[in-house]
N, CA, C and O of each residue as an XYZ file, in Angstrom:
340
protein
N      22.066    -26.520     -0.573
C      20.661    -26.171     -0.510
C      19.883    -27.069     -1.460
O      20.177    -27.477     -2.584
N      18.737    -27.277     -0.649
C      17.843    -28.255     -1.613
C      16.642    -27.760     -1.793
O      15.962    -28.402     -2.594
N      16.041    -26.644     -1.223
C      15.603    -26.364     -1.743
C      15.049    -24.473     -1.094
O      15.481    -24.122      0.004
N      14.378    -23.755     -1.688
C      13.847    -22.081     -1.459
C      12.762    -22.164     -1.020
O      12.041    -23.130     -1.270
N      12.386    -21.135     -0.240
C      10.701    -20.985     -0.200
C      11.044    -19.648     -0.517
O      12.092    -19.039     -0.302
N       9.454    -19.105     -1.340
C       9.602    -17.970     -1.570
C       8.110    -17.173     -0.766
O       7.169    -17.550     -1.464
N       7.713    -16.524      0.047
C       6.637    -15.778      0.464
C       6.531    -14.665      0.437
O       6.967    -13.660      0.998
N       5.296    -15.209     -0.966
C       4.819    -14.193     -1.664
C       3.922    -13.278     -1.388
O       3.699    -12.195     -1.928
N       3.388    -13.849     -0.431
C       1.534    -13.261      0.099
C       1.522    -13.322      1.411
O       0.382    -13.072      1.802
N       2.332    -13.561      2.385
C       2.247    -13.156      2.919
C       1.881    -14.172      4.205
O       1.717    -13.997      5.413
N       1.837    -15.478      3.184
C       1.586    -16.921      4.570
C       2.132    -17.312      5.359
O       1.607    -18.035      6.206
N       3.660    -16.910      5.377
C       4.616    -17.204      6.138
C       4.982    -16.668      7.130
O       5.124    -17.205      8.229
N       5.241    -15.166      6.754
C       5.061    -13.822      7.595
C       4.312    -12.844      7.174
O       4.110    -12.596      5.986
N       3.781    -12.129      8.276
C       2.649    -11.056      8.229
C       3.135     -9.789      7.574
O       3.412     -8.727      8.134
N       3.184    -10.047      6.453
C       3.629     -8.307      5.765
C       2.087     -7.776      5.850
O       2.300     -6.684      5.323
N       1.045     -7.763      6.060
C      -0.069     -7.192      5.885
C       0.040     -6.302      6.663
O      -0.766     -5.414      6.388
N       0.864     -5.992      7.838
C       0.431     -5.028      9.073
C       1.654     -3.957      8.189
O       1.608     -2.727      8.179
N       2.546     -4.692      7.597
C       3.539     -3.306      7.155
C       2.903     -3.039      6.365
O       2.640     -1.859      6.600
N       2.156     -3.462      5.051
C       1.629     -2.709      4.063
C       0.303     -1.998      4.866
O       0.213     -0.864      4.395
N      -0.221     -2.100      5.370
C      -1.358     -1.392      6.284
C      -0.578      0.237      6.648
O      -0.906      1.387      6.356
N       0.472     -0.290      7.343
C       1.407      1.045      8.061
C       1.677      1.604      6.706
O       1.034      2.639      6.528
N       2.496      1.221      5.587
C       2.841      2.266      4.618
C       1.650      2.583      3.939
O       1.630      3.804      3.787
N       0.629      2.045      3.450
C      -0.730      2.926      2.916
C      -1.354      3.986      4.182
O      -1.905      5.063      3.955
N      -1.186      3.565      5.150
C      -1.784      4.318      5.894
C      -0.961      6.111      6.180
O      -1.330      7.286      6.166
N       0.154      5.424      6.387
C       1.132      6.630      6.335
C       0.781      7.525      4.706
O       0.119      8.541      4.490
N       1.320      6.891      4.057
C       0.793      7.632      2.314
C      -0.517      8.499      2.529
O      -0.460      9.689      2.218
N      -1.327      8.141      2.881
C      -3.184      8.096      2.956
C      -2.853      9.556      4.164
O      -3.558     10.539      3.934
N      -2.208      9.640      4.937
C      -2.087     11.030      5.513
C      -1.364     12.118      4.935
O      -1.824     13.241      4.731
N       0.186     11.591      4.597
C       0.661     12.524      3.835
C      -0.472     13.443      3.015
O      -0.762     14.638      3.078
N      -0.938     12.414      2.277
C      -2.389     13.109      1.683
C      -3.376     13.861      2.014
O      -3.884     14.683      1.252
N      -3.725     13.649      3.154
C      -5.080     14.004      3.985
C      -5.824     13.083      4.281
O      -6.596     13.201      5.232
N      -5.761     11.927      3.519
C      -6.839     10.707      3.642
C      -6.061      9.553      4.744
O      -5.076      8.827      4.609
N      -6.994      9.776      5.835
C      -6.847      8.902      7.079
C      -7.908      8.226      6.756
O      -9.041      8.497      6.359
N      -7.061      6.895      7.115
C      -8.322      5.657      6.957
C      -7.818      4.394      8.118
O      -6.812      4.371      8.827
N      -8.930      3.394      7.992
C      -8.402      2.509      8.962
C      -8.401      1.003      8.704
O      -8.264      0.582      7.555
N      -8.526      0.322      9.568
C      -7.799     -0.787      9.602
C      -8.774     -1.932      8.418
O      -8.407     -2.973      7.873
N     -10.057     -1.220      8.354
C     -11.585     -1.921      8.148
C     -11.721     -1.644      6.746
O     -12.183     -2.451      5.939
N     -11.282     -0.411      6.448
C     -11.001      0.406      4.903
C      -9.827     -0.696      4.334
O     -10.020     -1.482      3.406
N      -8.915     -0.599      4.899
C      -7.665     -1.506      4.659
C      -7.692     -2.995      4.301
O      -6.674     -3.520      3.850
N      -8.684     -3.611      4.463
C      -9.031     -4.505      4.319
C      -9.846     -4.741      2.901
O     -10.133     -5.794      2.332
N     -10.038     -3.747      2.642
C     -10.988     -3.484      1.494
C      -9.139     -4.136      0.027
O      -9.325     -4.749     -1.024
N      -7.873     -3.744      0.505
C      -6.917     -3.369      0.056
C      -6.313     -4.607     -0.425
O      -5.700     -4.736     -1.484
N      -6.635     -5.859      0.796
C      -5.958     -7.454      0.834
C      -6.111     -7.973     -1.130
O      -7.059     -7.959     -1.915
N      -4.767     -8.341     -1.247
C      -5.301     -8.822     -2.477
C      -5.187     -8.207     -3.938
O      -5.409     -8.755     -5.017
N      -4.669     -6.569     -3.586
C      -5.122     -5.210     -4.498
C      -4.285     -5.196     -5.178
O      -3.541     -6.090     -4.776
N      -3.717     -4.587     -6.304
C      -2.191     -4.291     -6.624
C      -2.158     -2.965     -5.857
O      -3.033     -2.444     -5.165
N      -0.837     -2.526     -6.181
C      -0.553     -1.346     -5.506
C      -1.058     -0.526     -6.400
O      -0.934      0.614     -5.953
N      -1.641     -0.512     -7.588
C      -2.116      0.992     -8.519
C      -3.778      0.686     -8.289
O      -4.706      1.484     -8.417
N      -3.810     -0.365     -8.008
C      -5.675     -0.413     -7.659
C      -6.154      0.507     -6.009
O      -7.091      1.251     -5.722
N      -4.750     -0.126     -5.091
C      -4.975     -0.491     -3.707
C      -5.047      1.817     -3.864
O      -6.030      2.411     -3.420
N      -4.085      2.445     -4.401
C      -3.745      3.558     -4.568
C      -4.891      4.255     -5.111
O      -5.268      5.346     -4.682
N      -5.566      3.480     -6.267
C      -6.899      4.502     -6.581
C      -8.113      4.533     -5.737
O      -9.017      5.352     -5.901
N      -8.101      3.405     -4.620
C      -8.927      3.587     -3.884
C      -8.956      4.063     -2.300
O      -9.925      4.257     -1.567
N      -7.656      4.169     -2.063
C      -7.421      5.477     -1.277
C      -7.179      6.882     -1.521
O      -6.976      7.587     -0.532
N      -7.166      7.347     -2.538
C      -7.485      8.790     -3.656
C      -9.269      8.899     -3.501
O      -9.990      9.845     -3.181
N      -9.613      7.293     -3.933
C     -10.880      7.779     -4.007
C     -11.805      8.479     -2.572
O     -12.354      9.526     -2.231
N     -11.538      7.175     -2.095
C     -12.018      7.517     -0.411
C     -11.861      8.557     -0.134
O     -12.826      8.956      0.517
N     -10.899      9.519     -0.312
C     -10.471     10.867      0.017
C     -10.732     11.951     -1.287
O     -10.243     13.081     -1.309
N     -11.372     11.534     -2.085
C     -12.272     12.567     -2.603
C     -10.934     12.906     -4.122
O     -11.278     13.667     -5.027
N      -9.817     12.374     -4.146
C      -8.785     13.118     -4.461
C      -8.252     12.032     -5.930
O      -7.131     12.126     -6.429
N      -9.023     11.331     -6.282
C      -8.566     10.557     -7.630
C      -8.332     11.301     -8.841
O      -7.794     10.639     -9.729
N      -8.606     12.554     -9.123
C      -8.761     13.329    -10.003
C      -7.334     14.099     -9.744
O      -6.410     14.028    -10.555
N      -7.267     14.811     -8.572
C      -5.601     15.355     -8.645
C      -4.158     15.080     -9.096
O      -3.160     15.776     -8.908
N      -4.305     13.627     -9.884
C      -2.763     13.393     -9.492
C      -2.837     13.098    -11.366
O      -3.767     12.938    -12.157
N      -1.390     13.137    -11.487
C      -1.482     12.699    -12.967
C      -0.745     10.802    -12.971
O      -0.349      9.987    -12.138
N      -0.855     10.857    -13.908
C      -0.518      9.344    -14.003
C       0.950      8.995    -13.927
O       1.335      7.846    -14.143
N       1.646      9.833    -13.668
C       3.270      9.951    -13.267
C       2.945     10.062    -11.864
O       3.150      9.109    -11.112
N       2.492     11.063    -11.484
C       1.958     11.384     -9.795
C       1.556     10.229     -8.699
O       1.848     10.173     -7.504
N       0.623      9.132     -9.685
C       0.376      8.378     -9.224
C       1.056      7.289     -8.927
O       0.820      6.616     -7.924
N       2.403      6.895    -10.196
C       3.662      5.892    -10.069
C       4.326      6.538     -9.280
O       5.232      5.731     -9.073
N       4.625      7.655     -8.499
C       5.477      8.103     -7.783
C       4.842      7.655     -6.073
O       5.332      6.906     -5.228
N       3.718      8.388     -6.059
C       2.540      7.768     -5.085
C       2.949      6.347     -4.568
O       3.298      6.021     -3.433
N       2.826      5.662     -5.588
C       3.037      4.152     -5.135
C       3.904      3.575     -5.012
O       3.913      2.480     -4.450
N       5.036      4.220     -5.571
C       6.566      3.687     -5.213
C       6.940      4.443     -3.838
O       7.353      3.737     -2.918
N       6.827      5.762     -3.649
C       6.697      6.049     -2.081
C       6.605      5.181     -0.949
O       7.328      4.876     -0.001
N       5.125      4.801     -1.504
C       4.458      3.564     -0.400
C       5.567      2.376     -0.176
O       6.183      1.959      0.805
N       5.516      2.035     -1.575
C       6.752      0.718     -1.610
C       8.212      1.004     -1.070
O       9.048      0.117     -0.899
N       8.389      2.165     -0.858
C      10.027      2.405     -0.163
C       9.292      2.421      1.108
O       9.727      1.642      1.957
N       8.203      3.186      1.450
C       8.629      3.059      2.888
C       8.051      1.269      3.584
O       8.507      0.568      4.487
N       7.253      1.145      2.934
C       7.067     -0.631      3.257
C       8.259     -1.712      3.076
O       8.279     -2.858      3.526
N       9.448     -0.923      2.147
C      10.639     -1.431      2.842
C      11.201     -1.530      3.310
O      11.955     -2.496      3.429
N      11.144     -0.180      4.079
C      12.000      0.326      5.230
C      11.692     -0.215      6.519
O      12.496     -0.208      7.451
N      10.185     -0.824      6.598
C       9.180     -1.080      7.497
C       9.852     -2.958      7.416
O       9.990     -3.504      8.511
N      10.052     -3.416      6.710
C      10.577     -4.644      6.615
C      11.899     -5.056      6.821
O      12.299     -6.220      6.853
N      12.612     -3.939      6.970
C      14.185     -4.094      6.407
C      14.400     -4.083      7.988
O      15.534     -4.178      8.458
């Protein structure tokens, strides 16, 4: 081997539609259905930003504690692996 590529963001292949599917899935578990246009708001986000602003949208940023919320987002991240794997 001479040499790796590594894709990070997503230029190579479209992880955007799996991370779409696992926030979106999360975002119901919750109650907060959102869509593709909201999601977009997300491109770019970390996952603890992309997370407070689907809490927010749904009225619900105040419920969770700050453990609640690392759990929240690792959720997302298992099932966006599962979605890849």
């Amino acid at each position: 081997m001479k040499a790796f590529i590594f894709d990070l963001d997503g230029v190579i292949t479209d992880s955007a539609e799996y991370h779409y599917l696992a926030w979106k899935a999360l975002g119901e578990d919750l109650g907060i259905p959102f869509d593709r246009e909201f999601n977009e708001t997300l491109k770019g986000v970390s996952r603890t930003e992309s997370l407070e602003r689907i809490l927010s949208l749904g009225g619900r940023e105040q419920d969770f504690s700050l453990e609640e919320k690392e759990q929240l987002a690792t959720k997302k991240n298992e099932h966006y692996v599962s979605l890849i794997s």
